[in-house]
N, C-alpha and C positions, 0 to 999 in steps of 0.2 A: 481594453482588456477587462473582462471580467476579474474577482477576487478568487482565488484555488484554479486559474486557469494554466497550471506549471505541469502538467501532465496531458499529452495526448491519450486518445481512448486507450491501445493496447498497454500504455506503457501503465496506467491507471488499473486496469487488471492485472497486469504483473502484479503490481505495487498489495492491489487488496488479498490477492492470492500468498504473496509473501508474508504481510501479515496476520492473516486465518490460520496459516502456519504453522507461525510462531507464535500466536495468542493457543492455540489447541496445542503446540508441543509443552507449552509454560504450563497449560495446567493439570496436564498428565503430569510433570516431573512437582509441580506442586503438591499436588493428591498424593504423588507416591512417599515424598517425604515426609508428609503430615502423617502418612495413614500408615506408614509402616512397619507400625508393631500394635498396628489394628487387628484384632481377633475378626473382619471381615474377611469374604472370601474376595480371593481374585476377579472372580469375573464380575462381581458384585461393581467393585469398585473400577472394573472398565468400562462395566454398563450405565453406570451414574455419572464416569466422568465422560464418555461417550455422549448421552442424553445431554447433559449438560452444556457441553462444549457446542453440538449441535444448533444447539436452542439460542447459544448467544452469537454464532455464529448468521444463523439466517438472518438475526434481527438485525447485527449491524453490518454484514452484507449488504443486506437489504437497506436500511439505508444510506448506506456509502453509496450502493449501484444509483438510489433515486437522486439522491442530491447531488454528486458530485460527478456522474457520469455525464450531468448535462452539460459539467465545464468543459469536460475532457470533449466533448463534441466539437465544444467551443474554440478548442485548441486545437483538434485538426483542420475545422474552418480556417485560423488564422495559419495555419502550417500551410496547407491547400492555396492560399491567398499569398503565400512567401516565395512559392514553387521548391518549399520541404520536400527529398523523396521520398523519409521515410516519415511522414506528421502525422502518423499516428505513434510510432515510437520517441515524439518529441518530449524529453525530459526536462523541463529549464533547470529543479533540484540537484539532479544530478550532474548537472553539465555546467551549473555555477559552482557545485562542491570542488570541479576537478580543477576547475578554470582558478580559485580560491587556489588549489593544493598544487599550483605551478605558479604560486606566486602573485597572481593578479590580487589588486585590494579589493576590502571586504565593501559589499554593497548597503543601501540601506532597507531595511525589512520590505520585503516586496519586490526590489528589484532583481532581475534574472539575467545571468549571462544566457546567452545563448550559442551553442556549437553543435553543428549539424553535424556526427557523427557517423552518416551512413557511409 
């Protein structure tokens, strides 16, 4: 196994899509608390946090798509090679957190429960 192979592809988009999210929701509510007794207008300040948000958004899309979508490739190989049904939705993160919160002891960094949830 390669190292960050803990996500098959789709679940690896979920994941980046979850946090483009929530990094664009944090920095609207960031902007609005800072700037709220800003003499700026409104759209001033959705257009910059808009622009903004954008710009950091592509770059580190963009690189999370390039580098780390090769693992998640990597992961459906090894799913595919398990006879996973669903190994593109293979999560090991998730499926150790739940495995961890029923009890099972805690592993050491790197290692993955795995539970095929489909």
């Amino acid at each position: 196994m390669q190292p960050h192979c803990e996500r098959g592809s789709a679940a690896k988009r979920r994941q980046l899509a979850r946090n483009s999210f929530l990094f664009a929701a944090g920095v609207f509510l960031v902007e609005a608390f800072l700037l709220r007794n800003a003499s700026l207008p409104l759209w001033l300040l959705l257009l910059t946090s808009l622009t903004g948000v954008t710009v950091v958004l592509a770059a580190t899309v963009g690189m999370n798509w390039k580098d780390f979508m090769f693992f998640a490739a990597k992961m459906d190989k090894v799913g595919e090679a398990l006879a996973v049904s669903a190994n593109e939705d293979i999560d090991l993160f998730k499926s150790t957190r739940l495995a961890r919160q029923q009890g099972r002891p805690d592993l050491p960094m790197g290692v993955y429960y795995f539970a095929d949830f489909s």
